[in-house]
C-alpha positions in Angstrom: -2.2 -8.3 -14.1 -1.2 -10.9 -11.3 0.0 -14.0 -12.0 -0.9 -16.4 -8.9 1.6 -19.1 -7.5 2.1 -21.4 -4.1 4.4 -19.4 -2.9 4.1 -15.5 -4.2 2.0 -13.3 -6.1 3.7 -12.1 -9.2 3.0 -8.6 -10.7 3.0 -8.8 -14.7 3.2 -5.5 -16.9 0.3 -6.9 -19.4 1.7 -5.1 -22.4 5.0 -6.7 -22.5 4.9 -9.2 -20.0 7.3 -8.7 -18.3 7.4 -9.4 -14.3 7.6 -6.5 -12.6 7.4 -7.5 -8.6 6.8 -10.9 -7.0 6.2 -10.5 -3.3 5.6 -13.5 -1.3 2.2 -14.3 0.5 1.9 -13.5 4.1 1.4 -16.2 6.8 -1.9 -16.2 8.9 0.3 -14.9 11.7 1.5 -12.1 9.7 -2.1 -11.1 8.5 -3.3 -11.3 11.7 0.0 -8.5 13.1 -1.1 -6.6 9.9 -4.7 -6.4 10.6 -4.3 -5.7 14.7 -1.4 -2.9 13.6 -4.5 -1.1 11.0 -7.0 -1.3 13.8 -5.0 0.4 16.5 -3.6 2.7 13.8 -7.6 3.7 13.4 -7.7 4.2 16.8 -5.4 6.7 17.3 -6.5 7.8 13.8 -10.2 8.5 14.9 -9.3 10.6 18.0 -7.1 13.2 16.0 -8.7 16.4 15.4 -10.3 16.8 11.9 -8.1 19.9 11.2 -5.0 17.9 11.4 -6.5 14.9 9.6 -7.0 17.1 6.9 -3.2 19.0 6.9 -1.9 15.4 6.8 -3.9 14.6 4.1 -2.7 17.2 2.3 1.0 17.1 2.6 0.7 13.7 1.8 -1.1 14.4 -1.5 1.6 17.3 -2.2 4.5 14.5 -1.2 2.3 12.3 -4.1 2.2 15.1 -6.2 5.7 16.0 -6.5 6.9 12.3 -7.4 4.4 11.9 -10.1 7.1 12.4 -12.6 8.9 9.1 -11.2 5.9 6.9 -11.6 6.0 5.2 -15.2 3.5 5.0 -17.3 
């Protein structure tokens, strides 16, 4: 659950209630940088060859996979 506020968005665990991250909201400039970093990213992204989109797909699902145990629950 996310508990909203003026000046950050608060993560809430909804079975105990406790917080569990507040992270503040981004300025217009800062969502702007964000967005005009994911485009270029894509970019790049789209002009890498499939076969190595897919092998770094896949050692990233492996990095997941091997810190599953970390994540709660």
């Amino acid at each position: 659950m996310m508990n909203l506020s003026a000046t950050h968005a608060v993560s809430v665990n909804p079975t105990t209630g406790e917080v569990v991250s507040s992270l503040p909201w981004a300025s217009e400039r800062e969502v702007d940088a964000a967005i005009a970093l994911a485009a270029a990213g894509y970019r790049q992204w789209r002009q890498t060859p499939l076969a190595d989109r897919a092998d770094a797909l896949r050692r990233i699902g492996a990095a997941l996979r091997a810190r599953v145990k970390r994540w709660p629950r």
